[in-house]
C-alpha positions in Angstrom: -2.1 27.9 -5.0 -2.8 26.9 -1.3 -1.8 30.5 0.3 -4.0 33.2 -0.3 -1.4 36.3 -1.8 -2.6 38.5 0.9 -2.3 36.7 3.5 1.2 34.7 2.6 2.5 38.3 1.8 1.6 39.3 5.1 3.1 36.4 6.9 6.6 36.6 4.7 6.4 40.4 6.0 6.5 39.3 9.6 8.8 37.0 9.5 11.0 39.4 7.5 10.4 42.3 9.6 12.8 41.1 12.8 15.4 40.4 10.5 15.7 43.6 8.4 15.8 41.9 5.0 14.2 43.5 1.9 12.4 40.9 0.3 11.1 37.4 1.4 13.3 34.5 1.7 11.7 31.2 1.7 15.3 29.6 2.2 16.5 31.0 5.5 13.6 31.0 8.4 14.4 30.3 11.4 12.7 29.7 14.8 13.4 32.4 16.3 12.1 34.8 13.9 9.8 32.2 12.0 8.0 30.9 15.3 7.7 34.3 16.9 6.2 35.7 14.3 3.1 32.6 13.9 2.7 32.9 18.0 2.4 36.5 18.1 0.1 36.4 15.3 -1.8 33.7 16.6 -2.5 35.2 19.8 -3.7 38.2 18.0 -6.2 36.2 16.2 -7.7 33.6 18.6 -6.9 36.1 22.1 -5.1 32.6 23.4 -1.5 31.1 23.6 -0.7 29.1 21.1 1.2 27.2 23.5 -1.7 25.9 25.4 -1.6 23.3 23.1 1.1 21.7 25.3 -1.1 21.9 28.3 -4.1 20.3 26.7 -1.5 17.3 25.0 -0.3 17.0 28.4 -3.4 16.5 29.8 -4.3 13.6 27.7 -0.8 12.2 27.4 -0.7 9.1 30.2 -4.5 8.1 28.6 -3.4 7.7 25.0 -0.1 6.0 25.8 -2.2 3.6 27.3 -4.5 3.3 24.2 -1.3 2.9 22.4 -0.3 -0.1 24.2 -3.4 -1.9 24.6 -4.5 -4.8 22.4 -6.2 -3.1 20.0 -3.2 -1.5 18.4 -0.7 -4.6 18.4 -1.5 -5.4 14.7 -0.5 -1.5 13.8 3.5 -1.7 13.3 3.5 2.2 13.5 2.0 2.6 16.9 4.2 -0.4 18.2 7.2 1.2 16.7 6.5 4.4 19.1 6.2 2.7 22.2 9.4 0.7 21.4 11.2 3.6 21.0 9.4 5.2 23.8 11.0 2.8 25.8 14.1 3.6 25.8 13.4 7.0 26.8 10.2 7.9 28.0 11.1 12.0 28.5 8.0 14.2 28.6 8.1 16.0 25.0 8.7 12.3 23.2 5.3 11.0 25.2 4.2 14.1 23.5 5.8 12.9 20.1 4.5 9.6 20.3 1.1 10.6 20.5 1.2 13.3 18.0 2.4 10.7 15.7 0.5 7.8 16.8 -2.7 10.1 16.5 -3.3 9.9 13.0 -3.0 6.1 13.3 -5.5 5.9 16.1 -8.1 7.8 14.3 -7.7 5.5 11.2 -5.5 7.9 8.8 -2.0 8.1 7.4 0.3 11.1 7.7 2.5 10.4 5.5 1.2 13.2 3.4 2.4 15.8 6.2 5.0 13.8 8.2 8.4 13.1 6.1 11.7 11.9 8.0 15.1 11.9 5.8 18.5 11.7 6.5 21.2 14.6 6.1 22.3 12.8 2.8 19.2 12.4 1.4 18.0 15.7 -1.0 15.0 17.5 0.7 13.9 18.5 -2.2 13.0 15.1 -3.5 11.9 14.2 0.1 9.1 17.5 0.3 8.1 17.1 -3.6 4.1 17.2 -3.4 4.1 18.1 0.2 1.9 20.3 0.6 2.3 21.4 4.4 4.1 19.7 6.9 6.5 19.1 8.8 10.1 17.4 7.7 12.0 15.7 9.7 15.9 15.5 9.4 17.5 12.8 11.3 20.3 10.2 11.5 18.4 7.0 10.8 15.4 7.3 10.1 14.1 3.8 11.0 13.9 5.3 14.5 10.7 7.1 14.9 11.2 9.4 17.8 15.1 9.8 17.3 17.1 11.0 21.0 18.2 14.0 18.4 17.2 16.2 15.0 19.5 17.3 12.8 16.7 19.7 11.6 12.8 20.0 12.1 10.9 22.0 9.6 7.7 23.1 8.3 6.9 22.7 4.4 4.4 24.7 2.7 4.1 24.1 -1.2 7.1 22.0 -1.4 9.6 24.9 0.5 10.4 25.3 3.4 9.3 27.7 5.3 10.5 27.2 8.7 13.5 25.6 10.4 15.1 25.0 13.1 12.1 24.0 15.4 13.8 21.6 17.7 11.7 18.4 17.8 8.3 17.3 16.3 6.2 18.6 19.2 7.4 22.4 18.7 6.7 21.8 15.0 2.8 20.8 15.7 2.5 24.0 17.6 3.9 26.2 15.3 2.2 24.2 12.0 -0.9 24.6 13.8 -0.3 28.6 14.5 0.6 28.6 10.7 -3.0 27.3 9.8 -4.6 29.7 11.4 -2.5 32.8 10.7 -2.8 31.7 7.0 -6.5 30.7 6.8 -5.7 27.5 5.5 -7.8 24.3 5.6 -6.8 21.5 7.3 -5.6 18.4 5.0 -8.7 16.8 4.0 -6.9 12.7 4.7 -6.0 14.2 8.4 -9.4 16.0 8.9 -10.2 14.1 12.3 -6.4 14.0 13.3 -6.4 18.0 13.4 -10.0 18.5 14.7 -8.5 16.1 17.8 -5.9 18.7 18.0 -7.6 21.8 17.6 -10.6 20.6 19.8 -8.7 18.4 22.7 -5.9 19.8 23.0 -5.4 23.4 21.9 -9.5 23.9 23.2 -10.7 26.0 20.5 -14.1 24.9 19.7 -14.7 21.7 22.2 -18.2 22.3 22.5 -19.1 21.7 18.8 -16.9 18.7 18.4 -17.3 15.8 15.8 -18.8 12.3 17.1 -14.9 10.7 16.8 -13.7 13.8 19.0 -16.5 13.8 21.3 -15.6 10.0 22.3 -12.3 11.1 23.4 -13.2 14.4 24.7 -14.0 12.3 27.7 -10.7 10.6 28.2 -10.4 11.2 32.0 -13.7 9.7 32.7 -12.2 6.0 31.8 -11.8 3.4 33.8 -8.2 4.2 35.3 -6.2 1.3 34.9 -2.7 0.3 36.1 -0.1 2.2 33.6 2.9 0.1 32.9 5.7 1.2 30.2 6.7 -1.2 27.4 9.7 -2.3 29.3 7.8 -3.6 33.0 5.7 -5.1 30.7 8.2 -7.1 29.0 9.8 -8.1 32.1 6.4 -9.4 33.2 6.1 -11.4 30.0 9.7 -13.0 30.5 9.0 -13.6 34.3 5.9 -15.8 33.5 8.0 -17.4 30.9 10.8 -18.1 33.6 7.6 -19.8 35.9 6.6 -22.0 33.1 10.0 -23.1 31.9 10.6 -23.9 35.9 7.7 -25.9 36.5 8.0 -27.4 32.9 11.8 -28.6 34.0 10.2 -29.9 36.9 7.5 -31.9 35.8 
């Protein structure tokens, strides 16, 4: 079993606590109740907000965007996915979804194990079979990778979910990371680097002991600064030097 009995019994108890009920139950936790309860704890444990891990995402945000839509990453469908639908609305938490999401792609690993999108219709059970934590993703089509709305956001442990409710994917990193720690868990050995970025960069808790890939980044702002242009002025660059050729083409 991945949760230690004390500590999962502990965690259930939390949760359970604010509500009043008399036993656990894995089927109805929501974020109010659910999300209090890993912060709280969290904060107890580390002396830190959990929810520094925004400030430290948002720190890094315009820099990895800008990875994201450099050369290197054309060939990587999933990166180019997010800034397409980046594009179309390039709000502040889905920068910060796109780079949660792109991250694991960036540092050369799939999260497939612990990122799962289905729609209403589809049976969560089937979707969360041999998850074993993560976070599921309920939305209307789920071709679109940051999606204008959820119908649901929730964390998996052991195929059940534990959590829902959470609003969009960035909530669900903070509270999945909270979860970790409140429940001594180790982090999923195919996403090692992908959580040691997050735990390192951007919620700050061990930075000076970092790993050589995290140590590379840990210097982001030092990088040449260069001229930051979303997916769409891009575009219209591209089609305005295609206009210029087809004009002096015509004229020739």
């Amino acid at each position: 079993m991945l949760l230690q009995k004390n500590t999962g019994l502990e965690f259930l108890l939390l949760i359970t606590e604010g509500r009043g009920d008399k036993s656990p139950d894995w089927s109805y936790q929501d974020n109010f109740s659910g999300g209090f309860a890993i912060v709280k704890e969290f904060t107890r444990l580390m002396s830190m907000d959990l929810n520094s891990l925004y400030e430290g995402l948002d720190s890094h945000l315009q820099k990895f965007l800008q990875l994201f839509m450099s050369k290197r990453f054309e060939g990587i469908k999933e990166i180019t996915s997010l800034m397409e639908s980046l594009d179309k609305d390039a709000s502040n938490q889905r920068k910060r979804a796109a780079v949660l999401q792109g991250l694991p792609w960036y540092m050369r690993e799939n999260p497939s194990t612990i990122m799962k999108m289905c729609e209403p219709t589809d049976p969560e059970e089937d979707v969360i079979k041999g998850m074993v934590i993560g976070v599921l993703s309920v939305v209307e089509d789920v071709k679109e990778p940051l999606p204008a709305s959820y119908n649901d956001v929730a964390l998996v442990i052991e195929e059940r979910i534990v959590i829902r409710h959470l609003g969009d994917v960035p909530n669900a990193f903070v509270n999945l990371m909270g979860l970790q720690y409140m429940l001594n868990l180790d982090y999923p050995k195919d996403l090692k680097y992908t959580f040691d970025v997050i735990q390192r960069l951007f919620v700050g808790i061990g930075l000076d002991s970092c790993t050589p890939r995290v140590h590379s980044l840990k210097n982001i702002e030092r990088w040449p600064r260069k001229m930051s242009l979303h997916l769409s002025q891009r575009m219209h660059l591209h089609f305005l030097s295609f206009v210029h050729c087809s004009k002096r083409k015509t004229n020739v």
